[in-house]
Every structure is written in structure tokens, then in C-alpha cells.
C-alpha positions as a printed NumPy array, in Angstrom:
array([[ 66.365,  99.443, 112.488],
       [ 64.67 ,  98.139, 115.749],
       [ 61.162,  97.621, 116.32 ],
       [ 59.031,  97.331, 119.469],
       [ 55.447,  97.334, 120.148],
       [ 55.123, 101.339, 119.583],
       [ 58.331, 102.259, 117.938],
       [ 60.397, 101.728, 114.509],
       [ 63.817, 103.393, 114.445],
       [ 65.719, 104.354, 111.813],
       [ 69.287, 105.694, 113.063],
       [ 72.867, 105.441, 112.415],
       [ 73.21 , 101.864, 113.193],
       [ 71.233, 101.212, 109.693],
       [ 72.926, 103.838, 108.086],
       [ 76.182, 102.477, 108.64 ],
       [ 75.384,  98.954, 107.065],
       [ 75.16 , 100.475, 103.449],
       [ 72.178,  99.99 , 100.816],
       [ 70.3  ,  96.634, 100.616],
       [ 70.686,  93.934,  98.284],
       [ 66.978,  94.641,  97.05 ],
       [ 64.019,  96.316,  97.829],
       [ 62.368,  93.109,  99.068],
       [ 65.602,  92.387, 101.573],
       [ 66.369,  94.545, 104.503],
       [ 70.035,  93.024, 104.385],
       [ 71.174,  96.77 , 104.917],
       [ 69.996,  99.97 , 106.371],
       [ 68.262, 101.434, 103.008],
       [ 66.539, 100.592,  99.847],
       [ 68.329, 100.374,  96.668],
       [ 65.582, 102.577,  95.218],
       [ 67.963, 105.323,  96.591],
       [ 68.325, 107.87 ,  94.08 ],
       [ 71.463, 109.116,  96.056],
       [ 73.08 , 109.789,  99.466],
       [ 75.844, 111.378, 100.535],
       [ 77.501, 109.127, 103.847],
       [ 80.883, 110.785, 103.382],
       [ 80.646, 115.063, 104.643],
       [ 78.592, 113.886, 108.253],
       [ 79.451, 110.409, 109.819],
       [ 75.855, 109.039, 110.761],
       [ 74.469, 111.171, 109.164],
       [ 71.595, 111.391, 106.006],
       [ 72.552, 113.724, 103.54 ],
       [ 71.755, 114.747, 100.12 ],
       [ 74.315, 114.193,  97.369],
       [ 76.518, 117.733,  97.139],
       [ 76.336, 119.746,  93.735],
       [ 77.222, 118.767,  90.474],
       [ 79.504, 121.025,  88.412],
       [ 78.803, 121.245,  84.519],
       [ 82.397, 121.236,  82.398],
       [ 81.252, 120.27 ,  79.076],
       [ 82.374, 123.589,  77.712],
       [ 84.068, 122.724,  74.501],
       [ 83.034, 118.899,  74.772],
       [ 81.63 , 117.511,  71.625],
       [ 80.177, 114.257,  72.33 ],
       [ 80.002, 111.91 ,  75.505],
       [ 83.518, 110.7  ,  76.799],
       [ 84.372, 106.763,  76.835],
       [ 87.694, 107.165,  77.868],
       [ 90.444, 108.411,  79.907],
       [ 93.303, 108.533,  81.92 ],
       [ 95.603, 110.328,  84.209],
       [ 98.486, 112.711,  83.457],
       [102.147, 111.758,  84.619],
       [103.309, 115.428,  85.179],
       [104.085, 115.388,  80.79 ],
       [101.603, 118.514,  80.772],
       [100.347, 119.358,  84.111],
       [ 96.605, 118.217,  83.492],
       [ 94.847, 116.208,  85.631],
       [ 93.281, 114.288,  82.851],
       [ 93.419, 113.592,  79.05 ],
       [ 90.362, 112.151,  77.51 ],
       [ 88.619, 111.179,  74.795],
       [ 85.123, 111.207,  73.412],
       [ 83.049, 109.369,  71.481],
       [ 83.418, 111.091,  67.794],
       [ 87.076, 110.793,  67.67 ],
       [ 88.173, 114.344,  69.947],
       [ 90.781, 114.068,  72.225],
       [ 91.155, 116.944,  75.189],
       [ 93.228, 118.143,  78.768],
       [ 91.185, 118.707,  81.428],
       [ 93.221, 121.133,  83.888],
       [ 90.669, 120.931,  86.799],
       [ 88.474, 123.621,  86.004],
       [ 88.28 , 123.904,  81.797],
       [ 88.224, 121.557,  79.028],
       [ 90.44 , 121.973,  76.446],
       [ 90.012, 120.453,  72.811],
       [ 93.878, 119.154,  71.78 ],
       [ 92.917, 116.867,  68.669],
       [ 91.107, 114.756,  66.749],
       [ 91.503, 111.678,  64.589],
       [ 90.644, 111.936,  60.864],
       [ 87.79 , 109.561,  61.418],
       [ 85.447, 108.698,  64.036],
       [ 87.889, 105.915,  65.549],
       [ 86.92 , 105.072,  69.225],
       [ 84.358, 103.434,  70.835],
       [ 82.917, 102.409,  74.045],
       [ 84.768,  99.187,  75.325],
       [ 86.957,  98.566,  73.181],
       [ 89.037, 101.756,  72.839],
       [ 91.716, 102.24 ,  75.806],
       [ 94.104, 105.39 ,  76.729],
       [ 97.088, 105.316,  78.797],
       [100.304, 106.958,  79.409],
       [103.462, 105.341,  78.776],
       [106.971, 107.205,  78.334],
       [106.137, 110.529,  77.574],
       [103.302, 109.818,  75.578],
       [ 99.597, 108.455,  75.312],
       [ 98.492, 105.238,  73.488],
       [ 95.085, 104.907,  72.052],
       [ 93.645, 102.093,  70.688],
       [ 91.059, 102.301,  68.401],
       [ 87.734, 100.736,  67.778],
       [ 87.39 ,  97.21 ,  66.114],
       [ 87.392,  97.219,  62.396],
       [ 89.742,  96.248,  59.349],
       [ 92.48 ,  99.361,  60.688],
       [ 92.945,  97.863,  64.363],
       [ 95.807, 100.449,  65.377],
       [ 98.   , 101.672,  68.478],
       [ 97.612, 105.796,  67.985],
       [100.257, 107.954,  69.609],
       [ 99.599, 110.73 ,  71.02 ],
       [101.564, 113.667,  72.273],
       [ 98.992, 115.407,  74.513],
       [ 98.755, 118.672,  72.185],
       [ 98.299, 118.805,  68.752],
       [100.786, 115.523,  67.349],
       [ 98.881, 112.532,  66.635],
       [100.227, 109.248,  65.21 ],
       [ 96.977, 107.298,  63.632],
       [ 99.039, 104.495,  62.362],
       [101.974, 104.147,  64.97 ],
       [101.303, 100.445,  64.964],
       [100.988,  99.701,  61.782],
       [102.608, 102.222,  59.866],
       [105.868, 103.605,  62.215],
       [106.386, 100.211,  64.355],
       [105.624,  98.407,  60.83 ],
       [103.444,  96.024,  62.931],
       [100.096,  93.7  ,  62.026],
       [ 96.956,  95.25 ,  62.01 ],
       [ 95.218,  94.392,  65.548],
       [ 92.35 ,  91.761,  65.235],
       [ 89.599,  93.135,  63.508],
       [ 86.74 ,  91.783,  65.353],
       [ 87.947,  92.   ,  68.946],
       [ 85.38 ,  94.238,  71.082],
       [ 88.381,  94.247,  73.813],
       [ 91.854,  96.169,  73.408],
       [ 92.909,  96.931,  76.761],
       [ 96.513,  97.978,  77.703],
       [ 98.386,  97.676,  81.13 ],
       [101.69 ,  98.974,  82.128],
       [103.582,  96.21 ,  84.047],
       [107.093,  96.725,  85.186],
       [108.203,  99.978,  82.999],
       [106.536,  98.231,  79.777],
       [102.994,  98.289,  78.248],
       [101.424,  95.723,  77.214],
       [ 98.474,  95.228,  74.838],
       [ 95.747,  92.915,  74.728],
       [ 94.768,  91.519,  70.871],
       [ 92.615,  89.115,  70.827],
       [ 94.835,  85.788,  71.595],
       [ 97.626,  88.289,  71.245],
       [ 99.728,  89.848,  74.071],
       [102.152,  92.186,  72.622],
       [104.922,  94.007,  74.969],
       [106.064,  97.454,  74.158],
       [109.9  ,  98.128,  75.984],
       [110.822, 101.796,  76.967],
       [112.922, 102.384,  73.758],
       [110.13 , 101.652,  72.167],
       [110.76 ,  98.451,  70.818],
       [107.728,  95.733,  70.246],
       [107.49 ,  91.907,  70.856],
       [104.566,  90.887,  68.854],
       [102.422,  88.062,  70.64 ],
       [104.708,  87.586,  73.058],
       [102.247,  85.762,  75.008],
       [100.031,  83.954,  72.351],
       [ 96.97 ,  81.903,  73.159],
       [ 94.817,  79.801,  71.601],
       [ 92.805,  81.142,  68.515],
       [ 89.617,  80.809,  69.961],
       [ 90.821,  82.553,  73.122],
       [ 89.853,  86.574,  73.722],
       [ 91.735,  88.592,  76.277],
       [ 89.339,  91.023,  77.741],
       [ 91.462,  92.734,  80.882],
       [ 94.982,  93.037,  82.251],
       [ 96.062,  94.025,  85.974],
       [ 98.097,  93.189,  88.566],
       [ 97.833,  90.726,  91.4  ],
       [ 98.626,  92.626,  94.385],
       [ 99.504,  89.456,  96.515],
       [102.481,  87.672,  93.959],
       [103.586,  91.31 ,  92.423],
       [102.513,  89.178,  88.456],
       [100.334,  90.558,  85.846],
       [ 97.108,  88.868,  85.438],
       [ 94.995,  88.871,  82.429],
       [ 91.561,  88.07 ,  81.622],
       [ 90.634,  85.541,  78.657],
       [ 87.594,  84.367,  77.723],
       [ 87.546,  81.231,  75.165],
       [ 84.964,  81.556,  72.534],
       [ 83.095,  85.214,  70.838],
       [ 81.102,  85.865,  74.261],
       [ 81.552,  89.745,  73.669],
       [ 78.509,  90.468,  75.689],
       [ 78.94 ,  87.929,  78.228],
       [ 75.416,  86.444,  77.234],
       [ 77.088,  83.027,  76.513],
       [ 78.436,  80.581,  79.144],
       [ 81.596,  80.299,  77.341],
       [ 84.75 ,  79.279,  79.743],
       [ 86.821,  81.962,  81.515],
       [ 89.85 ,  82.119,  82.848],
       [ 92.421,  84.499,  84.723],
       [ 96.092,  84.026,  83.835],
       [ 98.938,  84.399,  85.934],
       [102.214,  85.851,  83.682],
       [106.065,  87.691,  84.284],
       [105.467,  89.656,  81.283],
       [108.443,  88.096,  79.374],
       [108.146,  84.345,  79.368],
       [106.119,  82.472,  76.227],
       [103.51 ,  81.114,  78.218],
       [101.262,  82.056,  81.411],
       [102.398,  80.804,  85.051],
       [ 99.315,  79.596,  86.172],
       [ 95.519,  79.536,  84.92 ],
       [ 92.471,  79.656,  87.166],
       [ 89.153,  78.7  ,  85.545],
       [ 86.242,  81.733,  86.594],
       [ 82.782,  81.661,  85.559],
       [ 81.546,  84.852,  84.008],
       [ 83.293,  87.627,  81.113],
       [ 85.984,  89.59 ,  82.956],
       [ 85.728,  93.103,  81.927],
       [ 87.826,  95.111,  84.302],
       [ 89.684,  94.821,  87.085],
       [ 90.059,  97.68 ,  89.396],
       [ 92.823,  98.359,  91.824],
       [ 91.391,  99.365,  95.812],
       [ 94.206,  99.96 ,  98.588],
       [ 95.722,  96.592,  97.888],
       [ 92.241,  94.424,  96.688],
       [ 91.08 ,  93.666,  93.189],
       [ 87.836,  94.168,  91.945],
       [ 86.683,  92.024,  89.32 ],
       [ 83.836,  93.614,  86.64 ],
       [ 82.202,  90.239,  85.173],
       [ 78.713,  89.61 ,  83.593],
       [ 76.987,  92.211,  85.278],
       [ 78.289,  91.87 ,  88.264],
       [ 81.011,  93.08 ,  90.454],
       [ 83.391,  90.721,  92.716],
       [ 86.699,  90.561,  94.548],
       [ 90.028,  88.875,  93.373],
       [ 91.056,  86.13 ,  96.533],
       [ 94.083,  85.286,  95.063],
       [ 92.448,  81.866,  93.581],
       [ 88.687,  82.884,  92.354],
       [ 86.258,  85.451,  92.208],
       [ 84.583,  86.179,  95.678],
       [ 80.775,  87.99 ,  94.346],
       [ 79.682,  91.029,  96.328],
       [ 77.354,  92.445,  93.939],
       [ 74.611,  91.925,  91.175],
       [ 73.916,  95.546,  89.268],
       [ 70.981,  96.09 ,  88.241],
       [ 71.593,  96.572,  85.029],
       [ 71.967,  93.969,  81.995],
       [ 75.125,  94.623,  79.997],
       [ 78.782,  94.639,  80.981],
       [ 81.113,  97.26 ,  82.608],
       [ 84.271,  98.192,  80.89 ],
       [ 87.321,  99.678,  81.93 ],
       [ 86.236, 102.96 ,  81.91 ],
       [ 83.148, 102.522,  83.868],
       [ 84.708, 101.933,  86.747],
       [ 87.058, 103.857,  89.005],
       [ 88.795, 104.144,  92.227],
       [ 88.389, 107.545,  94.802],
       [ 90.866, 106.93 ,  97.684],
       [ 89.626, 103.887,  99.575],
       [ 86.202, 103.391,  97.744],
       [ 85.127, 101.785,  94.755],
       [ 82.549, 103.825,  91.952],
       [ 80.835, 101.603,  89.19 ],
       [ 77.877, 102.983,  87.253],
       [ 74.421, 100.821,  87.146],
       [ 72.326, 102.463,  84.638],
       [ 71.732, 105.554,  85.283],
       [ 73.254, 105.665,  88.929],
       [ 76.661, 105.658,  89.697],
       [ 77.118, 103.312,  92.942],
       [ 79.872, 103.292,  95.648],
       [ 81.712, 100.432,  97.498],
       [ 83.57 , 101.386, 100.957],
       [ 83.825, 102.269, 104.271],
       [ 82.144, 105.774, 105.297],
       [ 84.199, 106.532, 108.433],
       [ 87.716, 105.909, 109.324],
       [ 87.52 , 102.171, 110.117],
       [ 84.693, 101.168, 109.217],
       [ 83.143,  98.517, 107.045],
       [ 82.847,  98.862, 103.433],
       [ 79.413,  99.492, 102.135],
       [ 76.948,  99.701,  98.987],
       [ 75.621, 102.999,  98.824],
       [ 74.147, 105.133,  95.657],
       [ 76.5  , 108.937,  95.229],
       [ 73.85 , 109.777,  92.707],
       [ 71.516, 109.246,  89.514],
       [ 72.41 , 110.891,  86.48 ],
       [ 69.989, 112.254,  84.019],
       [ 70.755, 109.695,  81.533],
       [ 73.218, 106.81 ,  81.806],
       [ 76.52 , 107.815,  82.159],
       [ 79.569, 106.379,  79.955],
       [ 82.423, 106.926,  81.889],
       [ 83.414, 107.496,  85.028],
       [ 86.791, 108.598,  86.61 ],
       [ 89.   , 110.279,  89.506],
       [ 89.739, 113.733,  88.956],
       [ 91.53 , 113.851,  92.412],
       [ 90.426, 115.97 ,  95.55 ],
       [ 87.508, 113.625,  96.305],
       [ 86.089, 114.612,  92.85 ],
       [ 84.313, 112.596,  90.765],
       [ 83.8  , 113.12 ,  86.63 ],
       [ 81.258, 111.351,  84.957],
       [ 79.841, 111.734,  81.285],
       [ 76.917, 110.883,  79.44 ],
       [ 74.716, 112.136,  76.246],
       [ 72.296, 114.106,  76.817],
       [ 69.976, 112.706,  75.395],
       [ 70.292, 115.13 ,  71.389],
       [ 73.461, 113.634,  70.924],
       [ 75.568, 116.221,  72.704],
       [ 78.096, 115.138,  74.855],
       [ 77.618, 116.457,  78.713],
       [ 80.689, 116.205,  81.561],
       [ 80.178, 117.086,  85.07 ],
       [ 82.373, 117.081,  88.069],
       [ 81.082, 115.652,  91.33 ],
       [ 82.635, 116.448,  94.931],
       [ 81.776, 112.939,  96.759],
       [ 81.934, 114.661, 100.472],
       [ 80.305, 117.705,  99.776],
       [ 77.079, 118.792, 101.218],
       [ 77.673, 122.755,  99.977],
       [ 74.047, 122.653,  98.409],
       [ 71.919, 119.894,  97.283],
       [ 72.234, 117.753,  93.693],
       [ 70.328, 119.837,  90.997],
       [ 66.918, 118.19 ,  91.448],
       [ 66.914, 116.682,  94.753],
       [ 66.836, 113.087,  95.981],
       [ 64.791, 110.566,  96.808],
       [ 65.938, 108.209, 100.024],
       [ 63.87 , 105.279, 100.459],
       [ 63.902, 103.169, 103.902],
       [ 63.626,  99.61 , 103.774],
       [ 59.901,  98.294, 103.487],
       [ 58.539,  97.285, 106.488],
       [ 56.271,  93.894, 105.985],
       [ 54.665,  93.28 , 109.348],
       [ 52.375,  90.315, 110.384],
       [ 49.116,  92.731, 110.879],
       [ 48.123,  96.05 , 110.44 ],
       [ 49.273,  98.868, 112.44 ],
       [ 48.557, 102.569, 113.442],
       [ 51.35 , 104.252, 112.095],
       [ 50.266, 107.68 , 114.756],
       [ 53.391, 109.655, 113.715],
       [ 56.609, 110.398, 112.268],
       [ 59.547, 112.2  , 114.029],
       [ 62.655, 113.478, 112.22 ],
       [ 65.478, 114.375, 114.065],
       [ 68.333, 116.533, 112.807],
       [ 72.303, 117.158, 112.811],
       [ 71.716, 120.963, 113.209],
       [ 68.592, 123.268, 113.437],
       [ 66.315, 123.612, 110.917],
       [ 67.076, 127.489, 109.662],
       [ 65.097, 130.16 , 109.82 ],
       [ 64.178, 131.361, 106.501],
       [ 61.525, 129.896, 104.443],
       [ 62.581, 127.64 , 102.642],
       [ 61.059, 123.841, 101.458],
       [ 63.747, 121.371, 102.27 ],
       [ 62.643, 117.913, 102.349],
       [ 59.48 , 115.861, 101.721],
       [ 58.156, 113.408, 103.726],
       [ 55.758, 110.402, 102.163],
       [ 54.746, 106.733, 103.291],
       [ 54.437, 104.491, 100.899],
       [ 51.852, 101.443, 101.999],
       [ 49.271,  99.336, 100.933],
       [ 46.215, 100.251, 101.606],
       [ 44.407,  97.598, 103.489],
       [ 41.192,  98.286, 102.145],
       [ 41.385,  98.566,  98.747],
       [ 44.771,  96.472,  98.077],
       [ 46.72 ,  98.445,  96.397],
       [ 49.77 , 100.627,  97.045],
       [ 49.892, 104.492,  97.737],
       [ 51.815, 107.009,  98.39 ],
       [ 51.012, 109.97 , 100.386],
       [ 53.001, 112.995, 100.968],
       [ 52.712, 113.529, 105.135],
       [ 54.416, 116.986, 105.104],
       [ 56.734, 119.232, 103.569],
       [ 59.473, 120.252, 105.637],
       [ 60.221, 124.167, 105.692],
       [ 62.425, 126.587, 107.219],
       [ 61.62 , 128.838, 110.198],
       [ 61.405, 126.984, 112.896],
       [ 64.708, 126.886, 114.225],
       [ 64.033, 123.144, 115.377],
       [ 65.944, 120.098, 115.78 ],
       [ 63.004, 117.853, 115.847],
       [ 59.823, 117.687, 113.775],
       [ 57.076, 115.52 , 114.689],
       [ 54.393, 114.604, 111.877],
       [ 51.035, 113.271, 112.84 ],
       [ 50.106, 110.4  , 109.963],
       [ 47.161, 107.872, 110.816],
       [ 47.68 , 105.525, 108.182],
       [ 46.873, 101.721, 108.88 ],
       [ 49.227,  98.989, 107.341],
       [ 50.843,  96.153, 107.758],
       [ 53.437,  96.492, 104.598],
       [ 54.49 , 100.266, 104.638],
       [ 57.637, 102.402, 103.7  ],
       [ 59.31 , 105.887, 104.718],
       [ 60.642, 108.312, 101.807],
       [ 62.596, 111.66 , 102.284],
       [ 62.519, 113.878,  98.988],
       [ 65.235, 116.043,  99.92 ],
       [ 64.763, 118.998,  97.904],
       [ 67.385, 121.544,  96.606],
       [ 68.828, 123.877,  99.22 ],
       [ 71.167, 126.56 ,  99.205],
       [ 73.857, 126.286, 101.592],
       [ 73.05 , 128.068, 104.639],
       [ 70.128, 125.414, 104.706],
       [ 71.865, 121.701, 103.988],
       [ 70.2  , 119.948, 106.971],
       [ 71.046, 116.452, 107.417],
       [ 68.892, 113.569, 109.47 ],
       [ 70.42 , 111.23 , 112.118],
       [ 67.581, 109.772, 113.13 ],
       [ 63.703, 108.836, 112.26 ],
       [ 61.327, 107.491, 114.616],
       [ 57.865, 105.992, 112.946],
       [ 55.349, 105.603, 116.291],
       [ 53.009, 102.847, 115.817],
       [ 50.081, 100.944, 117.666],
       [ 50.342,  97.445, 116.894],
       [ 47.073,  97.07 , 119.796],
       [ 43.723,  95.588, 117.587]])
């Protein structure tokens, strides 16, 4: 954004720097208030979030978990939801497998992944702490742990059971526990034991040493509320105790693997692994924690969810910086999120009556606009006096088309200088016909403390338009 005595730009150079810290910081090129953007299908370019494809055909309730299929079935993912139904999702239809006698999994604590020809499933906390195995169809092992492997229940009260496979052998995290599970089969209970009061709340893998590192958190801080002490482990994944312990501030929750870097899920916050410590990048908005499965990887960019919105970290063009950006807001908040491969993105939330809802979402398309539009909010401008803000210009990637159509809003948000208090006004709704690639809007508003907004409204695809540059023209003269 530059400003001189009659212009404020808006252009790619803001763009490209990614979505503030706040709404009160212009430390990047656009407010967080963002309801979603698409950076990804035009370089430079402001574009509405692509379509969202509904799936939840067969889907019961919303799905907490999930992970990829290893060529055992040909899927490209096998889930779970949250009443205990497990399904294959072939890339265009969900398909109910199984289900577990009881409602057994829950948000957080319950983890799936695939490990010699099968899926493991642990289940929520409770008395029955179990492994399930899974075959992918219709075969489902509720008591593998206990009951085939002849194994202790897990911990009862443990909110965290994550599971990691590290060097052809999966491991699972029980409260001070670490048990190891070899490819015949064969367990080592607590084969890395901590102390009682300890909690292991994530495994991963150090990219820099090749070692497993796990996430323990001394004390019951199962929220993260409490400043109880933290710690990330270094460990071979066959000795008795860890190779090295780094003290971290914050509940780990995650970690999440990006070309070669680590992100680090803690409080409510998200961070990067430096080998020795937590380096923060971001504070969510929201309150609570992010698990495993709210968090995921696309290719070289990171996707989190924040309340309702699901937020992106990484670089929009090839070799370029890595930036905050929102893909989109979701009618409700979302429970999962993961890769479904092809630059497609699944989410899943309730909606709302208890029904479970899954949608796909293709991050670079701009084939039509998001059901419902978006809102993109510029940062607030807080000047030293008032201005004449004369006019607005919009200028755009490819002609405006010529059929009637509404495709964007435009509004100014400012306080009024009269009256003190904050407005909005709508300046002019941009339609179709015109064949343009440049819209001036008259405004004659006076502020000092003002802000542009672009409701970009549903289109069909012959009239996706996107923005690369807007131009407010002021009179700063008294």
C-alpha cells in the first residue's frame, strides 16, 4: 500500500505480503477480517475462494479423523466420524465400511493410521482404552489391544493417544507410556516410560537428525489452560530412555510435516520446530487447542482451522515468501481438516442439527465463486486528519463480461467525523455489461480512519473476475 497526497494504492505488492497480524496492524497487505481469498489460480491477483463440493452422502455425523490409503484399497482416504462410523472415500463418493458397537471416538484423542496392511484406531478416553484394527471393509478388531495382543488397557484419563510410524514400526503414545508395535506384529509395552505425572500429547519426526520426537507435557494441562512444563523429546525408537529433552513453553498438540519444516500446534498458537525451540509465527484467534486432525499439509502450504475459518501458511507463487492468508469460512466450525490430493481440500463440520456435513475444496480454483460470496477487507487506514476520499477505482485481470450479472460489492467502512461513530456504506454494486477493465466510483466521504471492502458475490464461471489493483483518490487539502 503507498500513499501520497491524492492517492492510496492497493496492488500486488500488498497482496503478496499475506493477511495481517490484526485488524489494528497493517503488518501485511489485508485484514484478518477476510472471510476468504483465493492467492493461488491468478498470481497478484484478488480472487474469490473457488466452489465447495458437498460429499456428505452417506455421512452420519461430523468426521474427527483420518488418514491416507497406502494402495491396501485404492481410496484416497479412510475416515472416521464422530458416532463411531468408519468409511473410504474414493474421490468422488463416500462409502460407509463399519462401525464400532459403541460410540468409541472422539475429537483429540482418537487417532487413525495405516500400518502393515491395516488401520489402527484408538479410541476415546474411558475405562476400555483400546488399539482397534481395522481392515478397511467390513473386519473390525475392537479389542486388538487388549483382547488379541493380551495387552493393558490404555490410560483411562488421557485426552491424547496419538500414533506415529517411525522406521517400519508404530508407535503409540499412552499417557507416560510409549509402546512400539514391530511389523510381525509384536508389542513392547512402555518401551519408553516417563514419569507418572508426565502426558505425551504428539509424536513426529525431526527432519534435521532423521529421530522421532515426542511431545510431553508434565502435569493434567489437557486444555493447555495451565502453565504446566513442556517438553519435546529427542528418541531412536528402541532405547529405554529419550536422547535429549528441550524444555518449550506451551501444550504441544501436533506437529505437522511442510517440505522439510515442522510446525508446532501449541496453546492456541501455531510455531516452527528450529531444531532447539519453538520459533512463534502465529496467534489464532480462537481459544482452544488444535489437534492432529485439524491440521494438514497441501503441497508446500500449511492449512489449520481458526474457528470457523480454515487459514493457510505459504508461498503463493513459485518462490515466493510464505504467507497468512484465509482459503475460506465455513458455515460452522469445522472439525477436521485434510489432503485429499489434487490441490483438494476436505473439511467437516456439524451442521449445526447434529448431522454430519463433508465438503471438498479445490484451493486454486476460481471455476465459480464459494456458495455465498466473500467478504475481503483492506487494512484500515488511520490518518492524522480528515480527508476527501473523491473516488474509488477498481482495476481488473480481465474484462468485466457482458451479461448482467452482480459480481462484487463495494463499501467503505469509516468513522464518521461528525457524529463519531462507525459506518458502512455500500458505494456501488458492480455488474456485468460493460465490457470494462476499469471502474471508477465517485464516493465523497470525509475521514480520517476509513476502510475498503469487496463483497464478492457468487458468479458463474464465464464471469469470475479477479482485481489487481485498487486506487482510493483522496484530498488531504483543508
Amino acid at each position: 500500500m503507498s500513499v501520497s497526497q491524492t492517492q492510496i494504492i492497493y496492488d500486488s505488492a500488498d497482496i503478496s505480503q499475506g493477511m495481517s497480524t490484526s485488524k489494528h496492524i497493517k503488518d501485511g497487505g489485508f485484514s484478518p477480517e477476510t472471510t476468504g481469498i483465493n492467492l493461488r489460480s491468478e498470481f497478484g491477483v484478488i480472487n474469490a475462494p473457488g466452489p465447495i463440493v458437498d460429499k456428505s452422502t452417506n455421512l452420519v455425523k461430523q468426521i474427527i479423523a483420518s488418514c491416507e490409503d497406502p494402495a491396501y484399497y485404492g481410496k484416497d482416504r479412510m475416515i472416521l466420524d464422530d458416532a463411531g462410523n468408519l468409511y473410504s472415500f474414493d474421490g468422488s463418493s463416500l462409502t460407509k465400511q463399519d462401525n464400532s458397537t459403541s460410540d468409541e471416538f472422539t475429537i483429540g484423542t482418537t487417532d487413525i493410521i495405516p500400518f502393515q496392511g491395516n488401520f489402527y484406531i484408538t479410541n476415546r478416553a474411558g475405562a476400555n482404552g483400546d488399539v482397534f484394527q481395522w481392515n478397511g471393509t467390513s473386519t473390525l478388531d475392537e479389542a486388538w489391544w487388549t483382547t488379541t495382543k493380551s495387552q493393558a488397557a490404555l490410560y483411562s484419563t488421557t485426552p491424547f493417544r496419538p500414533m506415529f510410524v517411525f522406521e517400519d514400526h508404530l508407535f503409540i503414545g499412552d499417557k507416560e507410556k510409549l509402546h512400539r508395535v514391530d511389523t510381525a506384529l509384536a508389542i513392547s509395552n512402555g518401551i519408553l516410560t516417563l514419569q507418572s505425572n508426565d502426558t505425551i500429547s504428539a509424536i513426529g519426526k525431526d527432519p534435521g537428525t532423521g529421530k522421532m520426537i515426542i511431545a510431553v507435557n508434565t502435569g493434567a494441562n489437557y486444555s493447555g489452560a495451565k502453565n504446566y512444563p513442556s517438553k519435546i523429546l529427542f528418541y531412536d525408537g528402541f532405547s529405554n530412555k529419550a536422547l535429549r529433552s528441550i524444555p518449550v513453553s506451551g501444550l504441544i498438540t501436533a506437529f505437522q510435516e511442510v517440505n522439510g519444516v515442522i510446525y508446532i500446534a501449541y496453546q492456541n498458537k501455531i510455531g516452527v520446530w528450529n531444531g532447539s525451540g519453538i520459533t512463534p509465527l502465529r496467534t489464532l484467534s480462537k481459544t482452544g487447542v488444535t489437534y492432529k486432525h485439524q491440521i494438514t499439509t497441501i503441497e508446500d502450504t500449511l492449512y489449520v482451522i481458526d474457528g470457523a475459518k480454515i487459514l493457510a501458511f505459504g508461498p503463493v507463487r513459485q518462490g515466493g515468501s510464505k504467507i497468512w492468508y484465509t482459503v475460506l469460512t465455513a458455515s460452522n466450525t469445522p472439525q477436521s481438516i485434510f489432503n485429499l490430493g489434487s490441490n483438494k481440500l476436505g473439511y467437516s463440520l456439524d451442521d449445526g442439527t447434529g448431522n454430519g456435513k463433508f465438503y471438498t475444496h479445490d484451493v486454486t480454483s476460481r471455476a465459480s465463486v464459494i456458495t455465498g460470496g466473500v467478504d475481503v477487507y483492506f487494512n484500515q487506514e488511520k490518518l492524522a486528519d480528515d480527508v476527501n476520499i473523491k473516488s474509488v477505482i477498481l482495476e481488473y485481470s480481465s474484462a468485466l463480461p457482458t451479461t448482467a450479472e452482480s459480481l462484487h460489492a463495494v463499501k467503505l467502512k469509516y468513522i464518521n467525523p461528525v457524529n463519531k461513530k462507525e459506518e458502512t456504506r455500500t458505494l456501488r454494486t458492480i455488474s456485468g455489461t460493460s465490457g470494462q477493465s476499469e471502474v471508477e466510483i465517485s464516493v465523497g466521504i470525509k475521514a480520517k480512519t476509513f476502510q475498503l471492502i469487496l463483497n464478492i458475490l457468487p458468479e458463474t464461471l464465464t464471469n469470475v473476475v479477479g482485481i489487481t489493483r485498487a486506487i482510493l483518490n483522496i484530498d488531504k487539502s483543508k
